[in-house]
N, CA, C and O atoms as a Tripos MOL2 file, in Angstrom:
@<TRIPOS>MOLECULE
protein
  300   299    75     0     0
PROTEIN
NO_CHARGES

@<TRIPOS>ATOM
      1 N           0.8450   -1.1870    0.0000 N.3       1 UNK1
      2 CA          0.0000    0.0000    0.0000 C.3       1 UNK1
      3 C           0.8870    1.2450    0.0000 C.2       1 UNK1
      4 O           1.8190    1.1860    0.8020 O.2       1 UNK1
      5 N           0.8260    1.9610   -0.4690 N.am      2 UNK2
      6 CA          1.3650    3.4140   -0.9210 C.3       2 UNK2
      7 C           0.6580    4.6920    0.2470 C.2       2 UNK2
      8 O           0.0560    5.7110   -0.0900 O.2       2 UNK2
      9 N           0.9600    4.2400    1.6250 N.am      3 UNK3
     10 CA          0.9660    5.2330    2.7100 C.3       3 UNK3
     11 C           1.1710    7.1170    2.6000 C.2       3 UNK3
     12 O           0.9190    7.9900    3.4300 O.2       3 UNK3
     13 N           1.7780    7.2000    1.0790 N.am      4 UNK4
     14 CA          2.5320    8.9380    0.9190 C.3       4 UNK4
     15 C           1.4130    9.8000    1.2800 C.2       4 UNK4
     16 O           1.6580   10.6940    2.0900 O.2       4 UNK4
     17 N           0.2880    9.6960    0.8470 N.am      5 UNK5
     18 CA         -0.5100   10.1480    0.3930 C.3       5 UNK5
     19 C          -1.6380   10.5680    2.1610 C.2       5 UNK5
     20 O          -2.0610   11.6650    2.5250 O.2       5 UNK5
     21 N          -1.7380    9.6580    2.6200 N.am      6 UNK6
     22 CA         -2.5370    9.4860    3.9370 C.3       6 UNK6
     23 C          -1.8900    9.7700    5.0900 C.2       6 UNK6
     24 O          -2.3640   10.2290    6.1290 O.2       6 UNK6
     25 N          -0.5720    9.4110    4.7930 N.am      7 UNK7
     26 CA          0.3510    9.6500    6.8650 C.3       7 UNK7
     27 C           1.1640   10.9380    6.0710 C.2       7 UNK7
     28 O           1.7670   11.1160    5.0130 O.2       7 UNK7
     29 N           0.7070   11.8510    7.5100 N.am      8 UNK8
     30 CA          1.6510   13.3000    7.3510 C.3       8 UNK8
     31 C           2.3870   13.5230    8.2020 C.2       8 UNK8
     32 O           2.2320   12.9020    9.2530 O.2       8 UNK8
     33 N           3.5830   14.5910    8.0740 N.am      9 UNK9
     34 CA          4.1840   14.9790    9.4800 C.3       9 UNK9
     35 C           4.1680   16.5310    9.0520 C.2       9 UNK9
     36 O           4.8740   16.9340    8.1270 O.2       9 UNK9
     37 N           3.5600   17.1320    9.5770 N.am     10 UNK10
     38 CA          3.6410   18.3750   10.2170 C.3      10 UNK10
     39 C           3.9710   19.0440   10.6980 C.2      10 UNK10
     40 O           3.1080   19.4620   11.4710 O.2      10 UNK10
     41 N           5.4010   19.8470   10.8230 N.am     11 UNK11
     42 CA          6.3660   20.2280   12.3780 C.3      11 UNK11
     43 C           5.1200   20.8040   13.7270 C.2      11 UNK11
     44 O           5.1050   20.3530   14.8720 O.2      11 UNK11
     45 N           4.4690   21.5450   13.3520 N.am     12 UNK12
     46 CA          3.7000   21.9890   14.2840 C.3      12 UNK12
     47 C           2.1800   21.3130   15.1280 C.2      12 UNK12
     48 O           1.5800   21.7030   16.1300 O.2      12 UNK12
     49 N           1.9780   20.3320   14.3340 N.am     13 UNK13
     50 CA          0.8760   19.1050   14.5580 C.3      13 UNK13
     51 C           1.2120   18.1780   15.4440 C.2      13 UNK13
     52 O           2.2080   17.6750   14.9250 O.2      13 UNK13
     53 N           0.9710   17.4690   16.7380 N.am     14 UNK14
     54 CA          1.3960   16.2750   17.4160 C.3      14 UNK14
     55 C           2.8200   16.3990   17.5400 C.2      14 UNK14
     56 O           3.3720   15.3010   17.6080 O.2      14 UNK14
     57 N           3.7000   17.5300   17.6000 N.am     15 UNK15
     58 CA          4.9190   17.7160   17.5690 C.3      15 UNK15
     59 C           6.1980   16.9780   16.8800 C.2      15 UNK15
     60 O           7.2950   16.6410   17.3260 O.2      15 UNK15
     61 N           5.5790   16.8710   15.5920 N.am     16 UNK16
     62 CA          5.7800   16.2180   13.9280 C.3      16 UNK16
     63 C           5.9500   14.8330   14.1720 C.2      16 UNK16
     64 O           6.8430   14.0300   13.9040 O.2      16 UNK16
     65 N           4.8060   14.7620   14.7780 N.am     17 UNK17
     66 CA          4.3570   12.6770   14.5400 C.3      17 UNK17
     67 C           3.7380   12.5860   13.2470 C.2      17 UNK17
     68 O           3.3790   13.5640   12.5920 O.2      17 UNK17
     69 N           3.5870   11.0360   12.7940 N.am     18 UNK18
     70 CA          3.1660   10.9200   11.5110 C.3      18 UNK18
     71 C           1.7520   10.8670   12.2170 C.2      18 UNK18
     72 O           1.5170   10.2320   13.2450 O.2      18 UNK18
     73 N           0.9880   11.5140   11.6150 N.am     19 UNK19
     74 CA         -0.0960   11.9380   11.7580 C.3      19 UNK19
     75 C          -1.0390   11.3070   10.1000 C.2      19 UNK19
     76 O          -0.6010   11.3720    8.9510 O.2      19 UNK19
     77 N          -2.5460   10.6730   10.6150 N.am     20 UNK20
     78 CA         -3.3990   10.4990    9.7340 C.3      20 UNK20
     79 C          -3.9480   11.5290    8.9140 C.2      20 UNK20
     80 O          -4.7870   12.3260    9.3340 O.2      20 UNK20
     81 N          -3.4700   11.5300    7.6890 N.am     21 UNK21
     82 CA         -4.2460   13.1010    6.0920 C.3      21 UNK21
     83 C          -4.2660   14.5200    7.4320 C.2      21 UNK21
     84 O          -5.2590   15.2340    7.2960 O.2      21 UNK21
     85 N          -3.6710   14.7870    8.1790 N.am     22 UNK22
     86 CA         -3.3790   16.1290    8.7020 C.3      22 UNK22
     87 C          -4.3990   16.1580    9.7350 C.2      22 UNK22
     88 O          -4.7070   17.3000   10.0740 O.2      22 UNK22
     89 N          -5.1330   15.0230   10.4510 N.am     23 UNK23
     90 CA         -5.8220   14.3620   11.5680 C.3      23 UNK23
     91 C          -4.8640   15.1310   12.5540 C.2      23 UNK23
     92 O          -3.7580   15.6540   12.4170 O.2      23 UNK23
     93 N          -5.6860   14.9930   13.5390 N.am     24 UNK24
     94 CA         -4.6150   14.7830   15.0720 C.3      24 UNK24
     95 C          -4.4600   13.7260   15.7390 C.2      24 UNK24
     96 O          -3.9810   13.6880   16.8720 O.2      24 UNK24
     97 N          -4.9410   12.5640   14.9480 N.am     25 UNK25
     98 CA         -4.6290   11.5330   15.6520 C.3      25 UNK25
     99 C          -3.1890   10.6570   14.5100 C.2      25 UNK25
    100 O          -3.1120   10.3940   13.3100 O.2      25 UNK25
    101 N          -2.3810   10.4860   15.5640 N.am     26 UNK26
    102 CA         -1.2870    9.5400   14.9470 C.3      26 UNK26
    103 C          -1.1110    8.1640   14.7650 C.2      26 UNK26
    104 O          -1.7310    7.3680   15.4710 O.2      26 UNK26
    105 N          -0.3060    7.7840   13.8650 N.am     27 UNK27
    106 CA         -0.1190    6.6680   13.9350 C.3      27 UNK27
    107 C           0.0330    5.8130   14.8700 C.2      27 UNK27
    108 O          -0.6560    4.7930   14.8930 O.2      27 UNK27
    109 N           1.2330    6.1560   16.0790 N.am     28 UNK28
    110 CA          1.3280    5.5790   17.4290 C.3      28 UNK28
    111 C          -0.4650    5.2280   17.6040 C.2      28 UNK28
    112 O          -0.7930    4.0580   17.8030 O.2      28 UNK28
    113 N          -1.6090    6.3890   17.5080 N.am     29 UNK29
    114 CA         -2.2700    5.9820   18.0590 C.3      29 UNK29
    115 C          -3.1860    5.1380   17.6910 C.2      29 UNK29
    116 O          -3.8870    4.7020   18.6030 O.2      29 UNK29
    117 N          -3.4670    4.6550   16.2970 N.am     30 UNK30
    118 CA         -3.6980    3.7630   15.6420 C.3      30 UNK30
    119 C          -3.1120    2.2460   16.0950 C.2      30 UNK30
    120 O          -3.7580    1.2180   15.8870 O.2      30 UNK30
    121 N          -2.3850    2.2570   16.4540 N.am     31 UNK31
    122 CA         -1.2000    1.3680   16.7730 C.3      31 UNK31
    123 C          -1.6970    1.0330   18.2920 C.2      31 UNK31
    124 O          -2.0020   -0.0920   18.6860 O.2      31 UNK31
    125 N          -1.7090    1.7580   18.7620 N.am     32 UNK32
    126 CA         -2.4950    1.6430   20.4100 C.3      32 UNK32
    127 C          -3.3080    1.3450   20.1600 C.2      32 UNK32
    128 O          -3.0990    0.1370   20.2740 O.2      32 UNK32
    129 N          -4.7770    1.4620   19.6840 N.am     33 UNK33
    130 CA         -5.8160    0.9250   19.5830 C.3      33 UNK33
    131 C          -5.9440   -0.3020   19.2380 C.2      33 UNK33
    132 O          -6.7180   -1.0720   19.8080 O.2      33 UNK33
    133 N          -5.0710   -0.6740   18.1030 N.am     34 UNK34
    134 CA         -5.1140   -2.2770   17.8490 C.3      34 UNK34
    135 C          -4.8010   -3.1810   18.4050 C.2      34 UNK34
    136 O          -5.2860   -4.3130   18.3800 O.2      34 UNK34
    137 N          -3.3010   -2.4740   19.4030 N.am     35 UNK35
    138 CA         -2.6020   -3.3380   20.6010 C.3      35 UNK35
    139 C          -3.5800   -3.6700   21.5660 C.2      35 UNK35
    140 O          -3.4470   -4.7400   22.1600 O.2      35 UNK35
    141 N          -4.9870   -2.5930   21.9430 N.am     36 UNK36
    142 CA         -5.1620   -2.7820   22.8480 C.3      36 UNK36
    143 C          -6.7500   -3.9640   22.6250 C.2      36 UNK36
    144 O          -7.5400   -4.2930   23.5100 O.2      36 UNK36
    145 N          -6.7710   -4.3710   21.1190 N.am     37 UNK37
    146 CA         -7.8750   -5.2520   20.4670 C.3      37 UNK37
    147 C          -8.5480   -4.4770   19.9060 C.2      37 UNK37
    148 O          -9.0820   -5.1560   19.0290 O.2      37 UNK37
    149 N          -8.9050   -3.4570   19.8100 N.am     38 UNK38
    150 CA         -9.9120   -2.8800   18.8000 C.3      38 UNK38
    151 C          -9.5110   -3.4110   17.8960 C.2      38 UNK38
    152 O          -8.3610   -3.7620   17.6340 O.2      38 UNK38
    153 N         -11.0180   -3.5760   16.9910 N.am     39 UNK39
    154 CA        -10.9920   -3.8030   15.0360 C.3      39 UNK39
    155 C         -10.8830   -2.9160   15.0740 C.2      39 UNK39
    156 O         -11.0080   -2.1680   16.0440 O.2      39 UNK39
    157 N         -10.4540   -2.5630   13.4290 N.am     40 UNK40
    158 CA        -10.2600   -1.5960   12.4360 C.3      40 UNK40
    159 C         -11.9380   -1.0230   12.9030 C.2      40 UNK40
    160 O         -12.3010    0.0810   13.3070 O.2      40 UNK40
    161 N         -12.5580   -2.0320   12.6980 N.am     41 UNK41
    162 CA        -14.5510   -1.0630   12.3980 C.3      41 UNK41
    163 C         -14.5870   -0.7220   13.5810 C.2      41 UNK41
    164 O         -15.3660    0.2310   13.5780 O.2      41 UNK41
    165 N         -14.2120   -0.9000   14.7000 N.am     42 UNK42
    166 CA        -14.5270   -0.2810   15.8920 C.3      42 UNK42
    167 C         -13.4470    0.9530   16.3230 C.2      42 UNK42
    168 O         -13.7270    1.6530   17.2960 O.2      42 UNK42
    169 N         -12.6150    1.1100   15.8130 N.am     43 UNK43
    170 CA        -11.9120    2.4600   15.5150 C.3      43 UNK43
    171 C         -12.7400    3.5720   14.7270 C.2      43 UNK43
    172 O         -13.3160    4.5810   15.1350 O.2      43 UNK43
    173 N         -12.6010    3.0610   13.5320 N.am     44 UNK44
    174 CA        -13.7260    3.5520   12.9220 C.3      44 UNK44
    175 C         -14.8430    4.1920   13.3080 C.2      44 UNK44
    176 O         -15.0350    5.4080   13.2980 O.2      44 UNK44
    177 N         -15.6610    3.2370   13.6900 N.am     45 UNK45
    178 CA        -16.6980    3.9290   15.0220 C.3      45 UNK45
    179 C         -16.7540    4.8000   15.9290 C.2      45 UNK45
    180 O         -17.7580    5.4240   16.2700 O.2      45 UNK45
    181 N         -15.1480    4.9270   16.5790 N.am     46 UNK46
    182 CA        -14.8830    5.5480   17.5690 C.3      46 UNK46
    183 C         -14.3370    6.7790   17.3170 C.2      46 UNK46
    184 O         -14.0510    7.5200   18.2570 O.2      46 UNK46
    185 N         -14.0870    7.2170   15.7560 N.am     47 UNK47
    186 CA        -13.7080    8.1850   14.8850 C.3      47 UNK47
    187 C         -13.6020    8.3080   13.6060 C.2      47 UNK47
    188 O         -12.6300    8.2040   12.8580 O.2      47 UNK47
    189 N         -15.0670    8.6180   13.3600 N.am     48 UNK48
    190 CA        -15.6070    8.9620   12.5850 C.3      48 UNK48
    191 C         -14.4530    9.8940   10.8290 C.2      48 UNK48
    192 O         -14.6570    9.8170    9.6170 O.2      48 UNK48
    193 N         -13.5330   10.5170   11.5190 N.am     49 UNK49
    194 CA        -13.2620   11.0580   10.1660 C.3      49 UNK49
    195 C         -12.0120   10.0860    9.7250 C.2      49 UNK49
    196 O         -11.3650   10.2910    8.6980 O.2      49 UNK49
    197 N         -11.8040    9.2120   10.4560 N.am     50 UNK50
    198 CA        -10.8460    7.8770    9.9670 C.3      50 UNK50
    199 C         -11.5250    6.7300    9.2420 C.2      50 UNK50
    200 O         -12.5700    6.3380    9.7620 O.2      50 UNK50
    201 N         -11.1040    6.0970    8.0890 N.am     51 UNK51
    202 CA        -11.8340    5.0380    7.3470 C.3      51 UNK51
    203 C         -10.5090    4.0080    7.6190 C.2      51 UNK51
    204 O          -9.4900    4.3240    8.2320 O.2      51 UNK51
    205 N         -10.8670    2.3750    6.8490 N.am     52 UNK52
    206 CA        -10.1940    1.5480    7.0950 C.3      52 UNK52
    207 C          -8.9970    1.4940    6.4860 C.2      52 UNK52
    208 O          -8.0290    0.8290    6.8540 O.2      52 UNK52
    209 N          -9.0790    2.2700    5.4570 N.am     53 UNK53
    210 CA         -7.8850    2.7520    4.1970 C.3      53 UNK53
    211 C          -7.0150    2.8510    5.4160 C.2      53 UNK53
    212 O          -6.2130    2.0710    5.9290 O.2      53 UNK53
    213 N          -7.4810    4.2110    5.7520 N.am     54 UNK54
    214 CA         -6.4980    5.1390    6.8650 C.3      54 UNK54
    215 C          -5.3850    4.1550    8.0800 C.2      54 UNK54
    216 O          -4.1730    4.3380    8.1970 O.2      54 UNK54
    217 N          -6.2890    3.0430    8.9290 N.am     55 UNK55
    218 CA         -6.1180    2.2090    9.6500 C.3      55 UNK55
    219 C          -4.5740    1.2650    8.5860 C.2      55 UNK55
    220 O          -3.3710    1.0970    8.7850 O.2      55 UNK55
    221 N          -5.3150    0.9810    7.7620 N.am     56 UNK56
    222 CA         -4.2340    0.3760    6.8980 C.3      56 UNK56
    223 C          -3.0830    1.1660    6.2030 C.2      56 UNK56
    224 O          -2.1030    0.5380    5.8020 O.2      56 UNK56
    225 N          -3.1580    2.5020    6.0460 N.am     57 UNK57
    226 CA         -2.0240    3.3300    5.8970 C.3      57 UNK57
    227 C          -0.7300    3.0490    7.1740 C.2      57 UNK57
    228 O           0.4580    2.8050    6.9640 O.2      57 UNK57
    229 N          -1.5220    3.2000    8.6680 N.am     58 UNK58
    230 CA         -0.6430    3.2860    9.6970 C.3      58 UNK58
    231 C           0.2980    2.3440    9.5870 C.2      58 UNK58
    232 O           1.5120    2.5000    9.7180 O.2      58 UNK58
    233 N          -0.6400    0.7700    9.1970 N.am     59 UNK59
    234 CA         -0.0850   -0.2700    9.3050 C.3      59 UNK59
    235 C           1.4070    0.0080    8.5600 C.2      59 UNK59
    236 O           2.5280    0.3780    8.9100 O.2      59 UNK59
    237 N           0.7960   -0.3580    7.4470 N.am     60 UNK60
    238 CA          1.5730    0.3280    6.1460 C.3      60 UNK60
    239 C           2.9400    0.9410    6.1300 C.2      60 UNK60
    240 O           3.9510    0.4620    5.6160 O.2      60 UNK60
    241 N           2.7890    2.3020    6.9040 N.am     61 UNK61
    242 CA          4.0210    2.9090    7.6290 C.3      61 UNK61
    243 C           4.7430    2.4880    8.7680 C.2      61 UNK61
    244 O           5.9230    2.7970    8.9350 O.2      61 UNK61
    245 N           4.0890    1.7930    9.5640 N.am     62 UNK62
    246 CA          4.9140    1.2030   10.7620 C.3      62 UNK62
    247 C           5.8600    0.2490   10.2020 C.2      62 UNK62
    248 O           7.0170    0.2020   10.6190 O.2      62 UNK62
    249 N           5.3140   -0.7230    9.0280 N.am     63 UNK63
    250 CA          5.6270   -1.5660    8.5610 C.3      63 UNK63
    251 C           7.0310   -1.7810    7.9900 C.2      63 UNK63
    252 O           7.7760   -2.7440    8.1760 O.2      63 UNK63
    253 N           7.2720   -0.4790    7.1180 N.am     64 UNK64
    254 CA          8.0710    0.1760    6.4590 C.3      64 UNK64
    255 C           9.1240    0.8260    7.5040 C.2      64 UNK64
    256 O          10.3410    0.6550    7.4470 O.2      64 UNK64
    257 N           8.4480    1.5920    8.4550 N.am     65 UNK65
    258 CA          9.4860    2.1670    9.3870 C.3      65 UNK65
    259 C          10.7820    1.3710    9.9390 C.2      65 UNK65
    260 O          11.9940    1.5830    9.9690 O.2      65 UNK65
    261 N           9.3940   -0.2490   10.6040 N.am     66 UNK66
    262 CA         10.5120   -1.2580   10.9420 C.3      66 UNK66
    263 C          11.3900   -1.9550   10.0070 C.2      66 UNK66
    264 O          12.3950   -2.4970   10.4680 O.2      66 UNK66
    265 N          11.1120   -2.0230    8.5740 N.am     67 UNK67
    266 CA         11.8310   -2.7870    8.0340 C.3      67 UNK67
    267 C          13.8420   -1.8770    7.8410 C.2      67 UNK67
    268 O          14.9810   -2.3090    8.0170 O.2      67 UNK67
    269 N          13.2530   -0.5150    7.4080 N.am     68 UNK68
    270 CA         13.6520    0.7000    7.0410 C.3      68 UNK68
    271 C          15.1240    0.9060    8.5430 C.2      68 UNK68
    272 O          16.2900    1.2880    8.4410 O.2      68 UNK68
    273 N          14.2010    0.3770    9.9540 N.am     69 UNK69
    274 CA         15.1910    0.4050   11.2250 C.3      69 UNK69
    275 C          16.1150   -0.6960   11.0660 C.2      69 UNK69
    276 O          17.3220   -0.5580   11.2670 O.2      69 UNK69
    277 N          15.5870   -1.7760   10.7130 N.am     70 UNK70
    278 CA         16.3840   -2.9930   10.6740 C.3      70 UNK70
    279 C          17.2850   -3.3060    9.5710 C.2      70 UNK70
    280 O          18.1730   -4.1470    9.7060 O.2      70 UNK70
    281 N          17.0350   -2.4710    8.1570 N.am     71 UNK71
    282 CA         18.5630   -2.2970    7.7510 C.3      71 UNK71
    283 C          19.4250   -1.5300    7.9640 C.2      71 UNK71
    284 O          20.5660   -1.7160    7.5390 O.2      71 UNK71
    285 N          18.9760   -0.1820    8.8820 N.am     72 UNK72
    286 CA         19.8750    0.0780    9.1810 C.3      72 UNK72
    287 C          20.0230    2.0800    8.3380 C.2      72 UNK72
    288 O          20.7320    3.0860    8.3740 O.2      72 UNK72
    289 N          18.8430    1.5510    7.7340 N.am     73 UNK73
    290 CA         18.7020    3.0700    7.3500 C.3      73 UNK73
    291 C          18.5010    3.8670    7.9220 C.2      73 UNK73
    292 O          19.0640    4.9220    7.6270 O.2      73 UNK73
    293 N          17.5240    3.8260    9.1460 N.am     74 UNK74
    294 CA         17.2260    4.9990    9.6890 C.3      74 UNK74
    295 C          18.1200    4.8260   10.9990 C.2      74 UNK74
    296 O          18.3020    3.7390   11.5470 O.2      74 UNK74
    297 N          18.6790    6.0960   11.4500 N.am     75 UNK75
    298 CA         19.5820    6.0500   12.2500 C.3      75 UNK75
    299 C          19.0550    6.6560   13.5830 C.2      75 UNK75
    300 O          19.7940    6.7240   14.5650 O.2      75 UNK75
@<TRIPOS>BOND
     1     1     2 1
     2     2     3 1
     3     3     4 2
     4     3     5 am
     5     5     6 1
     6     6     7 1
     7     7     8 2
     8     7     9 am
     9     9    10 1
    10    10    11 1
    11    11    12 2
    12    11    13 am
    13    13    14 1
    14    14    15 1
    15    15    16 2
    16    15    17 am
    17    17    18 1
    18    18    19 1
    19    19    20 2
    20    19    21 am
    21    21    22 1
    22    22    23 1
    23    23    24 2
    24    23    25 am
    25    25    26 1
    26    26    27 1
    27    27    28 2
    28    27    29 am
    29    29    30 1
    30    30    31 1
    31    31    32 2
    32    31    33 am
    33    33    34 1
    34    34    35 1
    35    35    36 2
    36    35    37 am
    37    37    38 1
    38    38    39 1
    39    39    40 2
    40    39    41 am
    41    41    42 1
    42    42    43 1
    43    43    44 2
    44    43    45 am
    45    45    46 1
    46    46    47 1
    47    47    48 2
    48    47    49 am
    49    49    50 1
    50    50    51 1
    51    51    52 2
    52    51    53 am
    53    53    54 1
    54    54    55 1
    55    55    56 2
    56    55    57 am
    57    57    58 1
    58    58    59 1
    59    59    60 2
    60    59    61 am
    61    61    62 1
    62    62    63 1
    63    63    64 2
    64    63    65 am
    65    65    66 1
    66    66    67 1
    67    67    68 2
    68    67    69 am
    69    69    70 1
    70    70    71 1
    71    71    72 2
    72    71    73 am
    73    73    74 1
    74    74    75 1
    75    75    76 2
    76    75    77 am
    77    77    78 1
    78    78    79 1
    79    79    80 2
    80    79    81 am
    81    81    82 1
    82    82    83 1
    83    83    84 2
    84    83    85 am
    85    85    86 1
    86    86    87 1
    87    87    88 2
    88    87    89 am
    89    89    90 1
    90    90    91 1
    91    91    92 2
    92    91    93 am
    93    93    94 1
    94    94    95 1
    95    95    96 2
    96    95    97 am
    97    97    98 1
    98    98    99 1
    99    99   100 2
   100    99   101 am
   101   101   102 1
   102   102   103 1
   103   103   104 2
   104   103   105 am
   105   105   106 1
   106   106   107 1
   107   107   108 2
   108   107   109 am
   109   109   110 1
   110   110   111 1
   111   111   112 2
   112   111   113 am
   113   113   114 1
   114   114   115 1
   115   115   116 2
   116   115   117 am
   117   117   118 1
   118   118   119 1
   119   119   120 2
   120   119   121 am
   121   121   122 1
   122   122   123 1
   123   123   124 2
   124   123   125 am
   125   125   126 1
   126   126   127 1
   127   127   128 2
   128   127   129 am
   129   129   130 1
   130   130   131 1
   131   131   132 2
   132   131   133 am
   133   133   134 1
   134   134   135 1
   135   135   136 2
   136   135   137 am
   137   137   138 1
   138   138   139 1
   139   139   140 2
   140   139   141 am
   141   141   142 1
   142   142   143 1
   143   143   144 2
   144   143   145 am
   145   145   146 1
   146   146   147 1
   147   147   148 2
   148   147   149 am
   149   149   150 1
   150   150   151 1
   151   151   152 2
   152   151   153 am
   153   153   154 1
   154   154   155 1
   155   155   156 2
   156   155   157 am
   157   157   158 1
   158   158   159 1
   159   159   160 2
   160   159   161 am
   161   161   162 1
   162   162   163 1
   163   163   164 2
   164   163   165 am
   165   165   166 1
   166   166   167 1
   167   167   168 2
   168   167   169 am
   169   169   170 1
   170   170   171 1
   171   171   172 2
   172   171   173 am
   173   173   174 1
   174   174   175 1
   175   175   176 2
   176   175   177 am
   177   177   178 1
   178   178   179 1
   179   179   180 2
   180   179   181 am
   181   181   182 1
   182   182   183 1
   183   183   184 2
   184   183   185 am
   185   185   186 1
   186   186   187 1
   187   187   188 2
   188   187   189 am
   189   189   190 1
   190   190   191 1
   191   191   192 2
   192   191   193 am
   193   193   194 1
   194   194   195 1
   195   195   196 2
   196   195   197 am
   197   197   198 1
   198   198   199 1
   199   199   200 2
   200   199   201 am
   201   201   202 1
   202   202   203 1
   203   203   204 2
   204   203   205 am
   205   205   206 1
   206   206   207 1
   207   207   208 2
   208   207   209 am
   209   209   210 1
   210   210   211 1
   211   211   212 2
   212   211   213 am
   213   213   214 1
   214   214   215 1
   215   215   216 2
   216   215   217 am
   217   217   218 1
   218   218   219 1
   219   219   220 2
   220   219   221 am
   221   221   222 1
   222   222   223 1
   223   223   224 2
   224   223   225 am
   225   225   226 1
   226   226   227 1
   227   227   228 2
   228   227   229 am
   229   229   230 1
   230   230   231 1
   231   231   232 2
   232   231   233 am
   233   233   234 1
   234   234   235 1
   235   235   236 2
   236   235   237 am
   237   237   238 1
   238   238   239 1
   239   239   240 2
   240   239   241 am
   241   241   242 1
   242   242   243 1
   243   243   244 2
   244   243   245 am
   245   245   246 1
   246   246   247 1
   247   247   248 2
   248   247   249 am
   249   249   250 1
   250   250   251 1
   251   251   252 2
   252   251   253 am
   253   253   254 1
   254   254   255 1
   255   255   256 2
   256   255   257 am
   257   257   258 1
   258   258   259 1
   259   259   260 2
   260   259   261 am
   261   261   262 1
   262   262   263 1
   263   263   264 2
   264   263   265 am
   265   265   266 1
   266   266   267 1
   267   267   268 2
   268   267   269 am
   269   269   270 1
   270   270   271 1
   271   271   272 2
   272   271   273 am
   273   273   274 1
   274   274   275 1
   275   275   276 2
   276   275   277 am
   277   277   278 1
   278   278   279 1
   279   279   280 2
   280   279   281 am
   281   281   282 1
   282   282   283 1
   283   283   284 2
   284   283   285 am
   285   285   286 1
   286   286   287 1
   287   287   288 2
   288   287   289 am
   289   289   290 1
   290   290   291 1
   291   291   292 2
   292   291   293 am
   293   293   294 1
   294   294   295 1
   295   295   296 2
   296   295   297 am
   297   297   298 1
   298   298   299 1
   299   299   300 2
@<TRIPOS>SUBSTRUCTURE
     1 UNK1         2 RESIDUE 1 A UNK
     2 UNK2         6 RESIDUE 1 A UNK
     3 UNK3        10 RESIDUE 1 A UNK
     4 UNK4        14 RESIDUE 1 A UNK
     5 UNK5        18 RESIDUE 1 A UNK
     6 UNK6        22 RESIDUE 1 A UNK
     7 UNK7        26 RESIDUE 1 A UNK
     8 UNK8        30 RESIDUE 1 A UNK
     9 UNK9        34 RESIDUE 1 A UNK
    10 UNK10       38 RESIDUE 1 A UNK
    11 UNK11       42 RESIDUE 1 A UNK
    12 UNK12       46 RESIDUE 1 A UNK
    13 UNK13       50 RESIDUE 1 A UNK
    14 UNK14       54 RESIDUE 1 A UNK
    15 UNK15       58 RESIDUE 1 A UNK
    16 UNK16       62 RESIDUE 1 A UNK
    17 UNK17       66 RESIDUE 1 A UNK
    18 UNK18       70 RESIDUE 1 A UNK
    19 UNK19       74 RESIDUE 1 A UNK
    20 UNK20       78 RESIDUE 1 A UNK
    21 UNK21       82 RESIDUE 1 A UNK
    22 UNK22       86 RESIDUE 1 A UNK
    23 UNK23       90 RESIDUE 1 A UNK
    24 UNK24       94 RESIDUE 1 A UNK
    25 UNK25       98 RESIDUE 1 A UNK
    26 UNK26      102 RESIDUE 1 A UNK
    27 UNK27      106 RESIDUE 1 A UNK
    28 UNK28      110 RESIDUE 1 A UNK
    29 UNK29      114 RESIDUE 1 A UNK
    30 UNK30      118 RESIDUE 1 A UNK
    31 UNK31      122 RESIDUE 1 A UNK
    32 UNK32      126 RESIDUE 1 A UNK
    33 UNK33      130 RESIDUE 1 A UNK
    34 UNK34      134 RESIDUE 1 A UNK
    35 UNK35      138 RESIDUE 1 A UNK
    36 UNK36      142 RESIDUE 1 A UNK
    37 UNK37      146 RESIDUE 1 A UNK
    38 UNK38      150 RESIDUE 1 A UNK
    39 UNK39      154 RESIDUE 1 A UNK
    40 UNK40      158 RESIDUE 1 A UNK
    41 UNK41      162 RESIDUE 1 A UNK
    42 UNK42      166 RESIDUE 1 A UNK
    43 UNK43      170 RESIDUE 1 A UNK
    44 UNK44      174 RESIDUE 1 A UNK
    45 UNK45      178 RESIDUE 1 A UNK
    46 UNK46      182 RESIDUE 1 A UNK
    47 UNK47      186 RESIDUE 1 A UNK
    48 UNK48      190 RESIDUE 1 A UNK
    49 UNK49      194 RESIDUE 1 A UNK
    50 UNK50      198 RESIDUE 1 A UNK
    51 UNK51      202 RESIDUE 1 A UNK
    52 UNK52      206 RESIDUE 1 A UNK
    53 UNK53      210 RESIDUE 1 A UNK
    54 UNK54      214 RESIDUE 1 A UNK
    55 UNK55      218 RESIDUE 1 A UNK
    56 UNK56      222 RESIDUE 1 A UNK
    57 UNK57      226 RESIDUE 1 A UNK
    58 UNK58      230 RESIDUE 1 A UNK
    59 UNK59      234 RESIDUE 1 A UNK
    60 UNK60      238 RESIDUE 1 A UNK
    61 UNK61      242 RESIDUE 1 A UNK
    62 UNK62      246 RESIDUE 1 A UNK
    63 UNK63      250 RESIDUE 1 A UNK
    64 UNK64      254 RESIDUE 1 A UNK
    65 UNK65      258 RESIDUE 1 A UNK
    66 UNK66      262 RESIDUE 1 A UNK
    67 UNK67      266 RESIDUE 1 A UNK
    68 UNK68      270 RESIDUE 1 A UNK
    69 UNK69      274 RESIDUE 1 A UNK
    70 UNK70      278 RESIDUE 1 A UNK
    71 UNK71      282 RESIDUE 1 A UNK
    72 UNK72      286 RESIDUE 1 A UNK
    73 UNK73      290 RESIDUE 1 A UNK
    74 UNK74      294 RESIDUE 1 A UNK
    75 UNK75      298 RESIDUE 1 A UNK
C-alpha cells in the first residue's frame, strides 16, 4: 500500500508525529488501539473522520518504518 498520500508529518501538529491526512490523531495511536484489540470497524466507530484505508495506511508505515530500522537506514 502506498501510505505517501494518507500519513503526514507536520512540524507543528502532534509535535511532527506521523499523523493520519493532517488528523490529530497519529499513527502511534492507531497502533495503540489495535494493541489494545480494537478492530479496524470499531476504531472507525470511535472516529468517525478515519476510514479503514487510513487504519491500513498506519499499518503500512509502521511496517516500512521497521523494516527501514532494521537495515539500518534509519539512524
Amino acid at each position: 500500500m502506498d501510505y505517501h498520500k494518507i500519513i503526514t508529518i507536520e512540524p507543528g501538529k502532534r509535535g511532527g508525529k506521523p499523523c493520519i491526512r493532517g488528523l490529530r490523531i497519529t499513527v502511534a495511536d492507531i497502533l495503540d488501539y489495535l494493541a489494545a484489540g480494537m478492530t479496524p470497524a470499531k476504531i472507525v466507530a470511535e472516529h468517525p473522520d478515519l476510514t479503514e484505508e487510513d487504519i491500513r495506511a498506519a499499518l503500512a508505515y509502521a511496517s516500512d518504518l521497521q523494516r527501514k530500522l532494521s537495515a539500518g537506514i534509519l539512524v
